[in-house]
C-alpha positions in Angstrom: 8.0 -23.1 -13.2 5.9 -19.8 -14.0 2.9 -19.4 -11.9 -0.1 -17.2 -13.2 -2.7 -15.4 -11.2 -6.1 -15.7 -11.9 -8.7 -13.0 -12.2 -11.1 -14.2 -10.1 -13.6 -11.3 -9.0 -15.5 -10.9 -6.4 -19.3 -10.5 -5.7 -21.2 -7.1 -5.3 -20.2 -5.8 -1.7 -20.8 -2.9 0.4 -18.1 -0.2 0.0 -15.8 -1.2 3.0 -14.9 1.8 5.8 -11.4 2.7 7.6 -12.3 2.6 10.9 -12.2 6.5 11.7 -13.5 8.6 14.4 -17.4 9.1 14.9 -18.6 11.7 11.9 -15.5 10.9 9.2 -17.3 9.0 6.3 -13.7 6.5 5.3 -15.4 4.2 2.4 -12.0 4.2 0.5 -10.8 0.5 -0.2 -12.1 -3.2 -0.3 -9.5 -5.7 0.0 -9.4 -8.4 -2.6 -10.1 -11.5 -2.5 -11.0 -14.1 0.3 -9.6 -13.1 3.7 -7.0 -16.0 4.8 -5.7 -16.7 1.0 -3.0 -13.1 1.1 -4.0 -12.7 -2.1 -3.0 -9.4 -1.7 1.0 -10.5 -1.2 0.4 -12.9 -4.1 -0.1 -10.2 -6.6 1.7 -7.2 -5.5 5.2 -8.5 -6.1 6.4 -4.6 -6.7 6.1 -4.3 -2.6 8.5 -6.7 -1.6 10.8 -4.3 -3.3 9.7 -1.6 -2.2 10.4 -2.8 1.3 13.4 -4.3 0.7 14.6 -0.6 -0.7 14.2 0.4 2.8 15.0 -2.6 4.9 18.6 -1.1 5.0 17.0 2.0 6.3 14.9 0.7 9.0 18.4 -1.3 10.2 20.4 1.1 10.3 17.8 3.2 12.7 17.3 0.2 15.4 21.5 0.1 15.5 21.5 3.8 16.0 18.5 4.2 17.9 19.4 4.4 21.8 18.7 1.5 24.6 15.2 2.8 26.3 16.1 2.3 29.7 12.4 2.3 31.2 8.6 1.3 30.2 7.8 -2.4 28.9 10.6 -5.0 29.0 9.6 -6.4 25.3 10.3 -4.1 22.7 7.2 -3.2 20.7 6.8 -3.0 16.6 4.0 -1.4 15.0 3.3 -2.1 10.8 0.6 0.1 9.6 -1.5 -0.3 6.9 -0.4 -3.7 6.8 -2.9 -5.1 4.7 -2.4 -9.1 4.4 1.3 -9.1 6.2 2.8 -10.7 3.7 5.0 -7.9 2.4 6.5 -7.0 5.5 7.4 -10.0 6.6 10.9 -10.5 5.8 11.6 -7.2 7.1 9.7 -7.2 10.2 12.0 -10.6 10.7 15.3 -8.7 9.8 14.0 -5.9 12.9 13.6 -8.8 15.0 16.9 -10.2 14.9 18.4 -6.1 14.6 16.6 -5.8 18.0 18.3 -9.1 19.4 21.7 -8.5 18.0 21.9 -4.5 19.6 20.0 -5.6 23.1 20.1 -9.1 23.6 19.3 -12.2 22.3 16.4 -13.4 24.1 14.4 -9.9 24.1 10.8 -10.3 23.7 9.5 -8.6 21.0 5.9 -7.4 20.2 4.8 -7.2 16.3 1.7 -4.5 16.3 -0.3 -5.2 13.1 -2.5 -2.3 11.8 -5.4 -1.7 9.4 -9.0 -1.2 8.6 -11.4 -3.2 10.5 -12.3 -5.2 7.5 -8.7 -5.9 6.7 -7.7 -9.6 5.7 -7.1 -10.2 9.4 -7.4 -14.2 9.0 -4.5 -13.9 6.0 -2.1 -11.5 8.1 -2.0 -14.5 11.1 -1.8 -17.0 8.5 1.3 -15.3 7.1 2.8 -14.0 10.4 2.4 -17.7 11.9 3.8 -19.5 9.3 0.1 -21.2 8.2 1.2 -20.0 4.8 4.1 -19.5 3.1 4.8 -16.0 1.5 6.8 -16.0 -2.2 8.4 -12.6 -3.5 8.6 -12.3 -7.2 11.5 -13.7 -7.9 10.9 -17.1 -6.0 12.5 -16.6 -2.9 10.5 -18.1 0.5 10.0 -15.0 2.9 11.0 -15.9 6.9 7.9 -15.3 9.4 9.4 -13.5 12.9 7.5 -15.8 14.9 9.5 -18.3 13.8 12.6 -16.5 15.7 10.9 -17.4 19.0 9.6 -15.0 21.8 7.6 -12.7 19.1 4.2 -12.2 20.3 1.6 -10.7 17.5 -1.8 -8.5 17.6 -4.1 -6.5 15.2 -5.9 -3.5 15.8 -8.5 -2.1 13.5 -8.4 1.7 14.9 -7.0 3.3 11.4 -3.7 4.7 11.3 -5.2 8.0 10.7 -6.3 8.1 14.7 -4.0 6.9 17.7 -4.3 3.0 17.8 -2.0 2.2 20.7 -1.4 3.9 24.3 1.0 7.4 24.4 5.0 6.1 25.0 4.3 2.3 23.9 5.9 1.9 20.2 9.9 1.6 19.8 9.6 1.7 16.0 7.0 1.9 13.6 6.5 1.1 10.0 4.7 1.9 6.8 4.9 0.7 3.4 2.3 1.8 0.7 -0.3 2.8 2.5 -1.0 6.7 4.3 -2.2 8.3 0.4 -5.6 6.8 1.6 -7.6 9.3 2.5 -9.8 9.5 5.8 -12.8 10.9 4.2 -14.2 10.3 0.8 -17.5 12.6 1.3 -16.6 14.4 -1.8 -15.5 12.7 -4.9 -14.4 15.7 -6.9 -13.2 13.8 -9.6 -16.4 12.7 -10.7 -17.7 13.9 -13.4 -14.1 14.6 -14.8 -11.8 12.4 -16.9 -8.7 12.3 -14.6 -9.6 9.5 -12.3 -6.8 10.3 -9.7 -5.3 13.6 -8.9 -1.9 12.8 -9.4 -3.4 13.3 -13.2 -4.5 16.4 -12.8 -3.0 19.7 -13.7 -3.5 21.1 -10.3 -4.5 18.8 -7.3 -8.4 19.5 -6.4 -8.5 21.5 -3.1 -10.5 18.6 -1.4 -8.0 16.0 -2.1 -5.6 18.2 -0.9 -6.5 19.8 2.4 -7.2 16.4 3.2 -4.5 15.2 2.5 -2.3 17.6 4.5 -5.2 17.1 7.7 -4.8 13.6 7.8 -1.2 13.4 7.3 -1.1 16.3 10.7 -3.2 13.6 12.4 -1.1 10.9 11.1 2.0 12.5 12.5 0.1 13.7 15.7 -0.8 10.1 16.6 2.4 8.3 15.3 4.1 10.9 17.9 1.7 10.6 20.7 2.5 6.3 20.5 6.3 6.5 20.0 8.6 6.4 23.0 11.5 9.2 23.7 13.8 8.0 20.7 11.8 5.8 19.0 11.7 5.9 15.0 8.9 5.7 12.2 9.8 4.8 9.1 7.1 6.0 6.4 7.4 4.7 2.7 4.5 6.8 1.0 3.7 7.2 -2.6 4.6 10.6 -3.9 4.6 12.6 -6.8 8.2 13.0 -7.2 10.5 16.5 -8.4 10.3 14.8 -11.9 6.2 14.5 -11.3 6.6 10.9 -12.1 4.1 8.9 -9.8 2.4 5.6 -9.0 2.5 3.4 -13.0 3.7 7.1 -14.5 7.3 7.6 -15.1 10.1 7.4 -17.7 9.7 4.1 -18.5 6.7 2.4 -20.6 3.1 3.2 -21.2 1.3 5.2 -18.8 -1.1 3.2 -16.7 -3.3 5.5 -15.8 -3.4 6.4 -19.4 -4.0 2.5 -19.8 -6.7 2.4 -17.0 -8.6 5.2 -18.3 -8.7 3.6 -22.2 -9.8 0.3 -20.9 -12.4 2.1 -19.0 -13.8 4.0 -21.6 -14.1 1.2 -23.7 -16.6 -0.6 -21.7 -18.8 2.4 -22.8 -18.3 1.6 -26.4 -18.9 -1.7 -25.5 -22.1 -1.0 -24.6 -21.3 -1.9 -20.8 -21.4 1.3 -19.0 -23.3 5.0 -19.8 -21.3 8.4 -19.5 -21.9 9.1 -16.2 -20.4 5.7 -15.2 -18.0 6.9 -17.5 -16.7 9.9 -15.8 -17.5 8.2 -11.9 -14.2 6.9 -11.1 -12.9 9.0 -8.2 -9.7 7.3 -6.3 -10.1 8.8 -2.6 -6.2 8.4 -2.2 -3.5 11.7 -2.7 0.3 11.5 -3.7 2.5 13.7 -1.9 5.2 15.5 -2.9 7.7 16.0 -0.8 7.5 19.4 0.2 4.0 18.4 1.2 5.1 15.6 3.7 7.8 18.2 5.2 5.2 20.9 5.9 3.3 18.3 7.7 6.2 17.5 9.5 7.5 21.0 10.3 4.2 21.3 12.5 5.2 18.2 15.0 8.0 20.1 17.2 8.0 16.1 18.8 9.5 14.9 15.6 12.9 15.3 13.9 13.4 14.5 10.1 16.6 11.9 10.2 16.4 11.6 6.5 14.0 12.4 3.3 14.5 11.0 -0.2 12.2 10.0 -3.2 13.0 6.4 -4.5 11.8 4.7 -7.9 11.5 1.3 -7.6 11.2 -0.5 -11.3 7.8 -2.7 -11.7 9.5 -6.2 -10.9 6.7 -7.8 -13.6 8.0 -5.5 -16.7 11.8 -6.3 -15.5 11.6 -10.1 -15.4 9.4 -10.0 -18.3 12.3 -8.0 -20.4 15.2 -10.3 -18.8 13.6 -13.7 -19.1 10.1 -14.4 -19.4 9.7 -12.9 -22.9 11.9 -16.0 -24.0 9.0 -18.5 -22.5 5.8 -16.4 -21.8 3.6 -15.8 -23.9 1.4 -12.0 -24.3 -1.4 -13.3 -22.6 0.4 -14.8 -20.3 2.6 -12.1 -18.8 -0.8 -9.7 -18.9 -2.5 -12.4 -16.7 0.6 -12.2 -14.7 0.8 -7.7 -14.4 -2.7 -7.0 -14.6 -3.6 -8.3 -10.9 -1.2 -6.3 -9.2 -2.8 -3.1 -10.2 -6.0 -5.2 -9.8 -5.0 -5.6 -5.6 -5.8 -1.7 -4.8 -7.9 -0.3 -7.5 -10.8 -3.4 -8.0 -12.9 -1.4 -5.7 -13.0 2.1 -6.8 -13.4 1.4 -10.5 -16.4 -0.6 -9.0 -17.8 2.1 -7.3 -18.4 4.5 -10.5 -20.7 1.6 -11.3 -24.7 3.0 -10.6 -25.8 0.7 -7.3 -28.6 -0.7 -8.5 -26.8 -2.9 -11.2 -26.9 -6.6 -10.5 -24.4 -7.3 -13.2 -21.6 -5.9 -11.6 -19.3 -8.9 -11.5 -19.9 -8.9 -15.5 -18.9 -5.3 -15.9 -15.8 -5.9 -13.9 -14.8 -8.9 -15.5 -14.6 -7.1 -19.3 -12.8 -4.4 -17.7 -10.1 -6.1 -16.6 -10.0 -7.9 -19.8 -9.8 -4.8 -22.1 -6.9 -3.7 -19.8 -5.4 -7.4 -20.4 -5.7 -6.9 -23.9 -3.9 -3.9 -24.3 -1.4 -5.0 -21.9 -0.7 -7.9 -25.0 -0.1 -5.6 -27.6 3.1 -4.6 -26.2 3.9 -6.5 -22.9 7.1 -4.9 -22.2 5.9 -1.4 -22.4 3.1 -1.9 -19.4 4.2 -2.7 -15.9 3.8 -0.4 -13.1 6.7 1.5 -11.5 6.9 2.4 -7.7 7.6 6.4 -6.8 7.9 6.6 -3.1 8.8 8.8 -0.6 11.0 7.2 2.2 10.9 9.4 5.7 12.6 8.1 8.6 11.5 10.3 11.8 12.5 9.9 15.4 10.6 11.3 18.6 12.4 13.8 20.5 
């Protein structure tokens, strides 16, 4: 049975923060939907893949990874950025039962969950405790780790831009899809411009990327003060890859940036929006390449690069709609089935470009989202959103 997402927007709200050390100004990303319904998992099938891409990277490290001899007796797993839990939750069960097969089966383990303050907290418990079930795209019920028994969970709200647990605590750490946020989005140097993101542009602006390269330093500085002596991070980050293919941008199908930007401007010939609303999007987020991660790497004499390698990972939406679906599905029903994946992260910045007096905000939204919908029928199987990624594995020396 096919099962559709809705569009259901939300009301005007104030740009949500990271929470960032005193004098950073974070107002990068609002999470959709109502916190404790993982809407978030629901429509971001592409991330289960993602993760499961690395899952055999992430096992391989916990059976190579040495026995820490000393510190806490529970072995201690940190997921940042998780957003809603959902995606990691296979995974994160797969680590547990690594852990328990290398050093015993009845070692306690301790899942760290990470994000901003005004994450989906209420969703991430209801998925790590089993209060509601997770689905990946292809149908298959995800395992929750505290099912396994002796797995104790937490959240903190720090940021994973600053240190959010004490120095020599974390065995392995995690992140899927999340570090191209930036800390700071004081200056929106897209505005004004047509490109939207900077993964678009010619040459990167010079904001986007010296902070980029700061925050990934402190990233890396904090990551290294938590770890133990041996312990690994595992960093799946969006790149811009050797090819320059990027987030919804590669060989394969429309462009949907490209797509994002038409359905955009035609809310201004729609009458919806003026020019500079127009030219106000701005995404506060930067895709490495990956000689930008290594320099960032090269200053941390702490860490050691185990392995480096950029990864597509198809759009799981555009695949099952070319092997399958397109015999049953209808245009209009595999665009109500894509569009809210690229919906999940990008809701919030599109609604930002919108002047903050408006009270019709919800209206404006809603049209956009159906112009992109309607494109997206024209030709379903050219519009999907492919995964670039770069996968790190690092260990503390």
């Amino acid at each position: 049975m096919l099962v559709f997402l809705s569009l259901t927007l939300l009301p005007p709200t104030k740009c949500m923060v990271l929470a960032s050390p005193p004098g950073k100004s974070s107002a990068v990303h609002v999470p959709v939907g109502q916190d404790g319904k993982g809407e978030y998992s629901a429509a971001t099938k592409g991330c289960f893949d993602v993760i499961d891409t690395a899952s055999p990277l992430v096992l391989e490290e916990i059976i190579q990874q040495r026995v820490r001899e000393k510190g806490a007796a529970a072995y201690h797993i940190a997921d940042y950025g998780t957003a809603d839990g959902g995606t990691s939750l296979g995974l994160l069960s797969k680590m547990v039962k690594a852990v328990r097969e290398k050093i015993g089966k009845e070692k306690e383990v301790v899942l760290h969950y990470e994000d901003q303050v005004t994450n989906e907290w209420q969703s991430v418990f209801n998925h790590v405790l089993g209060l509601r079930n997770v689905v990946d795209a292809y149908g298959k019920n995800i395992e929750t780790p505290y099912s396994l028994g002796s797995v104790f969970t937490e959240a903190c709200g720090v940021g994973f831009h600053s240190q959010c647990y004490p120095s020599n605590s974390i065995d392995f750490g995690v992140s899927f899809t999340a570090m191209h946020w930036l800390s700071s989005c004081d200056t929106p140097s897209l505005k004004g411009k047509p490109e939207m993101h900077s993964a678009m542009c010619t040459t990167p602006p010079e904001f986007e990327k010296e902070q980029a390269m700061k925050d990934w330093v402190s990233i890396l500085q904090a990551r290294s003060n938590e770890m133990v002596e041996g312990g690994k991070f595992v960093c799946v980050n969006f790149c811009v890859s050797k090819d320059n293919y990027f987030l919804g941008a590669t060989d394969r199908g429309a462009n949907m940036w490209d797509s994002f930007r038409t359905a955009w401007n035609q809310l201004k010939a729609q009458g919806h929006i003026d020019e500079n609303e127009r030219l106000g999007v701005s995404f506060p987020n930067y895709y490495r390449t990956m000689d930008e991660f290594l320099e960032g790497i090269e200053k941390m004499p702490e860490l050691k690069v185990v392995s480096a390698e950029e990864k597509i990972v198809r759009c799981p939406y555009r695949e099952l709609y070319i092997a399958e679906k397109s015999k049953t599905m209808s245009n209009r029903e595999y665009a109500e089935w894509f569009v809210p994946t690229t919906r999940t992260w990008s809701h919030s910045t599109f609604q930002a470009a919108l002047k903050n007096e408006r009270t019709d905000k919800i209206e404006v939204m809603s049209q956009f989202w159906e112009n992109y919908m309607e494109l997206v029928e024209l030709d379903p199987a050219s519009h999907g959103m492919d995964y670039a990624h770069a996968y790190l594995v690092l260990e503390k020396i």
